[in-house]
Steps between C-alpha positions, in 0.01 A plus 500: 500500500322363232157446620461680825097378495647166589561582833140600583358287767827464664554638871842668634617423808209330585262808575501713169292307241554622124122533399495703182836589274423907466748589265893452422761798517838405384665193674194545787145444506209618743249219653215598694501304848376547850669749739516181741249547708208443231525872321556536150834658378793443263864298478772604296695208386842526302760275338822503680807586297778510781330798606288371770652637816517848313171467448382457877720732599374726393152397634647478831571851448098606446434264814736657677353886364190422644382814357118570487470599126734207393300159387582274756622153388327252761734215409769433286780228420637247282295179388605240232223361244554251231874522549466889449646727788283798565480791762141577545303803703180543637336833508242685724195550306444769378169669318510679199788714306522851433544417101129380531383819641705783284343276190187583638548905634778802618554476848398769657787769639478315904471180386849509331654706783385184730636244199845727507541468840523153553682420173757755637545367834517175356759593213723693768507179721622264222734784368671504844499189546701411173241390285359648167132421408521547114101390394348839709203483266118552499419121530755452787335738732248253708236583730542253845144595675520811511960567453629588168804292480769417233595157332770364702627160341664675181806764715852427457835591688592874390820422279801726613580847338339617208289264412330486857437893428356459228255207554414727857450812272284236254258439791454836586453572156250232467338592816407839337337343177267291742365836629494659216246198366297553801418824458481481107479120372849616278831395523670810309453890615437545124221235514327671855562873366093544476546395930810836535575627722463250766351569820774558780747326596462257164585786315894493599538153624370351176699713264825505705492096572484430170729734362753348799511882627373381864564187652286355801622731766370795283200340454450416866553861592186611280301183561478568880667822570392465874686208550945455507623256254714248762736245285382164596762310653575126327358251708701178587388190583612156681705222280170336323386144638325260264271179593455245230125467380308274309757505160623871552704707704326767713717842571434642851698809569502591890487871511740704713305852517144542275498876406151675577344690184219751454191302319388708251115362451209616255188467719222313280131550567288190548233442294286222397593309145144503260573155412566311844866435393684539812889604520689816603411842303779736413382838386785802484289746494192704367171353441614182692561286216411138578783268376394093425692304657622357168829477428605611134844270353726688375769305248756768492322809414223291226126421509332322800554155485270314781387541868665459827358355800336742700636767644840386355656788279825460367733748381664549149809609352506732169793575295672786573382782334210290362139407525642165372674222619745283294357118448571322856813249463275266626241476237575222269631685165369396169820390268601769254697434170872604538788359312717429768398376890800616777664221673506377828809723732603310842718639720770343388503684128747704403480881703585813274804697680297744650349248753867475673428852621220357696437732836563168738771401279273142397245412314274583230236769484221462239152651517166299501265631290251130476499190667331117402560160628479368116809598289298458208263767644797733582653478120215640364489773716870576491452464108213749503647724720809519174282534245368891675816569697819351327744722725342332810674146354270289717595182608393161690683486805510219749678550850477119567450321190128412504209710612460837552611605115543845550493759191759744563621787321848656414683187596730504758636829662576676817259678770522817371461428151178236625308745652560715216388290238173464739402818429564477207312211440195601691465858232541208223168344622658233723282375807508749790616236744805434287843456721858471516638158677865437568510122441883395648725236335 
């Protein structure tokens, strides 16, 4: 998407107007809307690249979770705009971040007991459940009134052996970096060694989760030792049923059994704003901070860039490892001086030889590191992108021809050696949403 500030104005389905572009994030951009019945919130929207029943899949899954410290996604589906095929979802509002408040203070030792609590249930539900979260950070912990919750459009499946254990121990391991910047505003024990020894039980779960030495049933047993850790069991649900509405698709999944979770809460005094500006408050903890009701933008990890609506706070993803974010794939790159520009792969291109050892046998895999609708646009990113990274040997790809031009890396491979070079990628400084696609011939 080119110019994502052209769809502003524009409603979905008939009931989600597009008021204000917030910002882009890789082939996806936030609006802020209404909630649907006249409260402010914000829509996900994001180009579909094959990949749109994955997509909603996996939303089905967090509908069908229904767990209390999981951002509930009020609606979701497909919708087409301009001849562009999107899946979109709408989120419950939500107030205010917890990167907003450990910019301002250090949690004190209860407030991030009641914080770890409710990311763990909600981490131990999406582990069981065959999902990986991947983004556990500072600005994806949300305050709902007064639930802390965790961002819930950005999971994925769990991918099978060790890769699944390692993105599961990467959560946990992430998980315990979020507490440790609670209680210290760092992200490194060297960094909060002024803040040692942390108060108990942060003192072992924050080493031990991020050295990989405990994993969330460790942590669960010194979180709450006066509770039994059960395994959640996975929760099925109904074949889906879909309705047609306005120009999109809307996904309905009938559930078959809702589990019933704990609600771990952080009770928030009442007390009158100075200014008259009326919204929720969150305050986690001592001295009963008052929080506006501003939103701050995040654009992966980098300054402020403009207000939301209201009571509308939307969450950001950093680079791994980083305060930074790469430049969204969305932005429109300025053209850099290289000598030579990558040409345009189609399907039907040549496919090196280790491509025939495909897992299904078919196909193509390639990983997605940018995506534009103009090929000129995607040239000079794919150029760019050579001129830092030569062993990356981006390329324009086109599944069908025309629009989406995709910049991929590596060429054309098999699954294993795809989700390889996305890791690979990602350490290079690729976007974090980069992923591997198995286009079939």
């Amino acid at each position: 998407m080119e110019l994502w500030t052209e769809y502003e104005g524009r409603t979905i389905d008939g009931a989600f107007p597009l008021t204000k572009l917030i910002r882009p994030e890789g082939r996806s951009a936030f609006f802020s809307t209404s909630d649907g019945v006249g409260g402010p919130t914000v829509i996900r929207l994001i180009e579909s690249h094959f990949d749109d029943e994955e997509i909603l899949v996996r939303w089905r899954g967090i509908q069908v979770l229904n767990h209390p410290n999981l951002v509930k996604l009020i609606q979701f589906g497909r919708v087409t705009l301009d001849e562009t095929a999107l899946v979109y979802a709408v989120m419950e509002p939500v107030d205010a971040n917890m990167g907003e408040i450990v910019a301002e203070r250090r949690l004190t030792t209860e407030e991030t007991k009641q914080i770890a609590t409710s990311l763990l249930t909600a981490l131990e539900a999406l582990h069981s459940n065959g999902f990986v979260h991947e983004h556990i950070e500072p600005a994806n912990v949300l305050a709902v009134g007064e639930a802390i919750k965790l961002r819930s459009d950005c999971i994925r499946e769990t991918p099978e052996g060790q890769e699944g254990r390692e993105l599961k121990s990467r959560d946990v391991h992430d998980y315990a970096v979020v507490l440790l910047q609670a209680l210290t505003q760092s992200k490194t024990l060297e960094a909060a060694k002024r803040y040692m020894p942390l108060a108990a039980p942060f003192n072992e779960i924050v080493p031990k989760g991020m050295s990989g030495e405990w994993g969330l049933e460790e942590i669960h047993r010194a979180l709450r030792p006066d509770t039994v850790r059960v395994e959640a069991r996975p929760v099925t649900a109904k074949p889906v049923v879909t309705k047609e509405a306005g120009a999109g698709i809307v996904a309905q999944t009938v559930v078959e059994e809702l589990p019933s979770y704990p609600s771990e809460r952080v009770r928030v005094p009442v007390e009158e704003e100075p200014r008259g500006i009326e919204g929720r408050r969150l305050a986690i903890g001592v001295g009963a901070m008052l929080l506006l009701a501003v939103v701050a933008l995040f654009v992966h990890g980098r300054a402020k860039s403009g207000a939301v609506q209201a009571n509308a706070s939307v969450p950001a993803i950093a680079t791994e490892g980083s305060a930074s974010a790469p430049t969204p794939a969305l932005e429109t790159p300025a053209p850099e001086p290289v000598a030579a520009v990558p040409a345009v792969a189609k399907p039907e291109a040549s496919v090196p030889a280790a491509a025939t050892t495909a897992t299904n046998g078919a196909g193509q895999w390639r990983v997605v590191a940018f995506t534009y609708n103009g090929e000129k646009l995607a040239q000079q990113k794919a150029a760019s992108v050579a001129a830092k990274h030569p062993d990356l040997r981006p390329e324009v790809f086109t599944p069908s021809g025309h629009a989406p031009y995709l910049v991929t890396v590596g060429g054309a491979m098999t699954r294993d050696q795809a989700f390889a070079l996305v890791k690979k990628g990602r350490a290079e400084g690729l976007p974090r949403d980069s992923y591997a696609q198995n286009y079939r011939r």
